[in-house]
C-alpha positions in Angstrom: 14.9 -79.7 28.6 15.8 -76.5 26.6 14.4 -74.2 23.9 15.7 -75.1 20.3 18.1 -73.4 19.4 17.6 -70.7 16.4 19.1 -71.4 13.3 21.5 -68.6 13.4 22.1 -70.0 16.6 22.5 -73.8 15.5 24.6 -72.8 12.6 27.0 -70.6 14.3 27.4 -73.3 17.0 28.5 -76.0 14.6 31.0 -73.4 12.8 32.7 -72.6 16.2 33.2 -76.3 16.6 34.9 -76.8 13.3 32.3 -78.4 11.4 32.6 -78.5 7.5 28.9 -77.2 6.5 26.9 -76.9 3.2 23.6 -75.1 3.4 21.1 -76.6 1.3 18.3 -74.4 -0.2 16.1 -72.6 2.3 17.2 -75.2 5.1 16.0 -72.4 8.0 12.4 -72.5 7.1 12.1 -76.1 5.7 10.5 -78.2 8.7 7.1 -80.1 10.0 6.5 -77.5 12.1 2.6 -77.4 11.0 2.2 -81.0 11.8 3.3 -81.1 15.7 5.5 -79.4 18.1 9.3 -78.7 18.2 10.8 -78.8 21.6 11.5 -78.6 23.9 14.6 -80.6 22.6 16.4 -82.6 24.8 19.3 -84.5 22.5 20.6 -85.3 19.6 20.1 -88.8 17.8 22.6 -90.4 14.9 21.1 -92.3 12.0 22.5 -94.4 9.1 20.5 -93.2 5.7 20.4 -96.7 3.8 21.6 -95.2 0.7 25.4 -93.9 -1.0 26.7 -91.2 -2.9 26.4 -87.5 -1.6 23.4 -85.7 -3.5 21.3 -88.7 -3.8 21.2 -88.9 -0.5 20.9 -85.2 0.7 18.2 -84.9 -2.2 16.3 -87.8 -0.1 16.8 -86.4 3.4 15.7 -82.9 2.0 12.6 -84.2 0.1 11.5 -87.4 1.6 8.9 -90.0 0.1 5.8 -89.9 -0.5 4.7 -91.6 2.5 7.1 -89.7 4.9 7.8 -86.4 3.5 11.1 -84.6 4.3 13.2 -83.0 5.8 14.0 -86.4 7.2 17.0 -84.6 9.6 18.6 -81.6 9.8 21.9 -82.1 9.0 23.6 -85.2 6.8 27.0 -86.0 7.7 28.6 -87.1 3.7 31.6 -89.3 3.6 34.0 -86.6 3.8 32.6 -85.7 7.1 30.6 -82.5 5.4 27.9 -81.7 6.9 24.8 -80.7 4.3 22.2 -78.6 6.4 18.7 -79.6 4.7 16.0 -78.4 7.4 15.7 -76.8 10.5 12.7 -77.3 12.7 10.3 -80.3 13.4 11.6 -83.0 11.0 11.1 -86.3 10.1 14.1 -88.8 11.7 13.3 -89.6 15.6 9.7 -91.5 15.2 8.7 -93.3 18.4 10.4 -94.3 21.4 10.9 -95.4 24.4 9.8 -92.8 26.8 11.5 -94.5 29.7 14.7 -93.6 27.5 13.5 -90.1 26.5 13.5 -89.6 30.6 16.7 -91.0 31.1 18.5 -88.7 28.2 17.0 -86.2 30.2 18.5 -86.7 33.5 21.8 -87.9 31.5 21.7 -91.0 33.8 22.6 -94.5 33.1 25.8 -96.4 32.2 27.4 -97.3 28.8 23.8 -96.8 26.6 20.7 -96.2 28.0 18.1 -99.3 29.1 17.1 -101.7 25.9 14.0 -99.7 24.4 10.9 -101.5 24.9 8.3 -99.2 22.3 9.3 -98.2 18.8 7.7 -96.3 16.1 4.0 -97.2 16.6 3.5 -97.4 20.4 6.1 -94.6 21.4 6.7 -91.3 22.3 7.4 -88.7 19.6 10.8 -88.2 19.0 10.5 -85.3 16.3 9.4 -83.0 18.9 12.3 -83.7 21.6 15.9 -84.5 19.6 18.1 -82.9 16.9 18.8 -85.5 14.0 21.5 -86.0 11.8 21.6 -88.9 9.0 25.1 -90.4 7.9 25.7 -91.8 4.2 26.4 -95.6 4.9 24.5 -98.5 3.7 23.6 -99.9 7.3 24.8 -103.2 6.0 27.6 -103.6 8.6 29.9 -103.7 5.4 29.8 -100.3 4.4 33.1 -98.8 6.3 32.9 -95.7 8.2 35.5 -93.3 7.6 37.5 -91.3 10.3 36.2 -87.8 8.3 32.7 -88.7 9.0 32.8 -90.0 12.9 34.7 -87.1 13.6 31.9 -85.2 12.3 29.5 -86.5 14.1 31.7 -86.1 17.5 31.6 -82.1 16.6 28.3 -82.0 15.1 27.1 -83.5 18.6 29.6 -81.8 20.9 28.2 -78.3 19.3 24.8 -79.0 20.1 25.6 -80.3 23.7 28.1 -77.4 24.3 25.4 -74.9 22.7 22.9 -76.4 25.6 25.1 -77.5 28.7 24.2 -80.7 27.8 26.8 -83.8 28.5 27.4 -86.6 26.2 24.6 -88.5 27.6 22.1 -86.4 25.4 23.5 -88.0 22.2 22.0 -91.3 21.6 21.7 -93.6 18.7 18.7 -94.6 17.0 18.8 -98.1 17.5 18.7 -96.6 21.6 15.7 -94.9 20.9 13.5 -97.0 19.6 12.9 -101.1 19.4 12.3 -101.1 15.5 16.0 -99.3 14.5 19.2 -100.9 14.2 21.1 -97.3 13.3 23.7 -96.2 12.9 25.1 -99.8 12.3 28.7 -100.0 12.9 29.4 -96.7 15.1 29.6 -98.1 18.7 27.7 -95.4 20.6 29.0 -95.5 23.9 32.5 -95.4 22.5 31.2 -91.7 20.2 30.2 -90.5 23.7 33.5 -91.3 24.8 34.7 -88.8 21.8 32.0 -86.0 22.5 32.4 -86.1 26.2 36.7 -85.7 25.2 35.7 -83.2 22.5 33.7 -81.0 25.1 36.7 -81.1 27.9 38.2 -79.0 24.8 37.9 -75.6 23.0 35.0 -75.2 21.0 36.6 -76.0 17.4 40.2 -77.6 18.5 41.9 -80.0 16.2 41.9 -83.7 16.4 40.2 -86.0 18.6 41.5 -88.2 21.2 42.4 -91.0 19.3 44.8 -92.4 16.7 44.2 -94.5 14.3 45.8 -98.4 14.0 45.3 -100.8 10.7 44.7 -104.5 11.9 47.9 -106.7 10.8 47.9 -110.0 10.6 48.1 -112.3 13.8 47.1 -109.1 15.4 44.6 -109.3 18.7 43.5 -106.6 20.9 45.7 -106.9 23.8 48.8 -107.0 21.2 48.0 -104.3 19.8 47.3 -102.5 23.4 50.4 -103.9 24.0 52.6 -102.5 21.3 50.7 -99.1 20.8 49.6 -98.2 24.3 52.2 -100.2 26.2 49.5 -101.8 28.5 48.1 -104.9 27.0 45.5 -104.4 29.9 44.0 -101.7 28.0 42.7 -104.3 25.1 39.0 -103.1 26.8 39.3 -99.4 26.2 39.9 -100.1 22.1 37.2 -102.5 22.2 34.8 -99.9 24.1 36.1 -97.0 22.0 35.2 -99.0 18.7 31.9 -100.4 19.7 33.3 -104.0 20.0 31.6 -106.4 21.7 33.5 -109.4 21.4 37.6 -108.9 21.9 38.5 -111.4 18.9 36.0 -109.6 16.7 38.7 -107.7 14.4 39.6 -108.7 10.6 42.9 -107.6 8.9 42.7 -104.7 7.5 40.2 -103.3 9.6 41.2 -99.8 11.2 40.9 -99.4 14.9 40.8 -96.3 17.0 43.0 -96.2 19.8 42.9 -94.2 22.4 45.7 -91.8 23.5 48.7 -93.2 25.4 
C-alpha cells in the first residue's frame, strides 16, 4: 500500500523514465475526488478504450459520458506511444473487482496472472480508489494491431509508477485480471508486459530500448523455427509465446510481428 503519488511527483517520474507526455488542460486538479477516496494506491491497471484516432479519444477519457463522467484514466497511451495526461486523482477506469486479486497485487504474489476474478463491476471492490489507470487507443476487437511505440509505452508508463513506489511488476495488472466483466486490454499478453516492466526496472530509470527485438512472421514459419533461426534454441519457442501473450504455439499468421526475446 502507498500514498499516491503528487502530480509533480507522477509527472516527473514518467519523464525520468522516458515517457513521451502531453498534458491535457488542467489534468492536476481534474479527478472524482468528491465522490470517494484515492488511495491508498496499490497498482497500476491497462485498458483498451474501444475507440481510434488520438483526440477523439483523449476528448472521451478526459470528459466521459453522461452516465460515467470522466476523467476515465489518467493517462492515454496514443498510437505513437504518447502519453496524453487527462486527470490526476480518483478517476473513473478500475470499477469493481476481485478483492481476492486486489490482495494478491498487494503482496505481489502469484504466478503468471493473478487467480481468474470471480466479482466484477457490481459485486466488487472499488478499484478507483486503490490503482493508477491508463487507457490505450485500440478497438479491443483483437484485429486492431498494437504497435511496438505504444507497448513500450506502457512498459515505462508502468515501470515509472512501480519504480516511483518500490513496487515490482506484479502491481501492474490488466483489466480483464481485475474484474470478471472486462476483457482489456485485448491483445497485450499481460504476463509477457510484466516480463518487459520487471526487465525495464533491472535498468536505469529512462534507458533505451527494451529487451526485445522485433521478428515479421514469414511464411511456413512456426515458433520453434523461428527460435531456432533467431535465438539459436528452438527450445525457446515458449519464451516468444509467453512474451507475446500466446496461448496456443501454432497461433501466428504471416505477417504478424513477434517480439523476441534477447539472445
Amino acid at each position: 500500500m502507498a500514498t499516491p503519488l503528487t502530480a509533480a511527483e507522477f509527472l516527473a517520474a514518467l519523464k525520468r523514465e522516458g515517457v513521451k507526455v502531453v498534458e491535457v488542460g488542467d489534468w492536476r486538479h481534474h479527478n472524482r475526488n468528491a465522490k470517494g477516496p484515492w488511495g491508498p494506491v496499490n497498482g497500476v491497471i491497462v485498458h483498451h478504450t474501444v475507440t481510434s484516432g488520438t483526440k477523439a479519444s483523449v476528448d472521451i477519457c478526459r470528459n466521459g459520458y453522461s452516465s460515467l463522467p470522466g476523467p476515465l484514466c489518467h493517462g492515454v497511451i496514443d498510437k505513437d506511444g504518447v502519453v496524453h495526461l487527462v486527470g490526476y486523482g480518483r478517476a473513473n477506469h478500475a470499477g469493481g473487482g476481485d478483492p481476492n486479486v486486489l490482495q494478491r497485487v498487494v503482496e505481489e504474489r502469484y504466478g503468471d496472472r493473478p487467480p481468474a476474478p470471480k466479482k466484477g463491476n457490481l459485486d466488487g471492490t472499488d478499484g478507483n480508489r486503490h490503482f493508477y489507470g491508463f487507457e490505450c487507443i485500440n478497438l479491443g476487437d483483437g484485429k486492431d494491431r498494437w504497435s511496438e511505440e505504444q507497448l513500450e509505452a506502457i512498459e515505462r508508463v508502468a515501470a515509472a509508477i512501480c519504480r516511483a513506489h518500490g513496487w515490482t511488476a506484479k502491481s501492474v495488472i490488466g483489466h480483464l485480471e481485475w474484474s470478471r466483466d472486462k476483457v482489456d486490454p485485448k491483445g497485450v499478453g499481460m504476463p509477457g508486459m510484466r516480463d518487459r516492466i520487471a526487465a525495464r526496472l533491472k535498468t536505469k530509470p529512462g534507458s533505451g530500448g527494451t529487451t526485445t527485438t522485433t521478428y515479421t512472421v514469414g511464411r511456413g514459419d512456426t515458433l520453434w523455427s523461428i527460435a531456432a533461426s533467431k535465438l539459436g534454441d528452438g527450445s525457446r519457442y515458449k519464451e516468444i509465446a509467453k512474451l507475446n501473450g500466446l496461448k496456443d504455439a501454432d497461433d501466428i499468421s504471416v505477417g504478424q510481428k513477434l517480439k523476441l526475446p534477447k539472445k
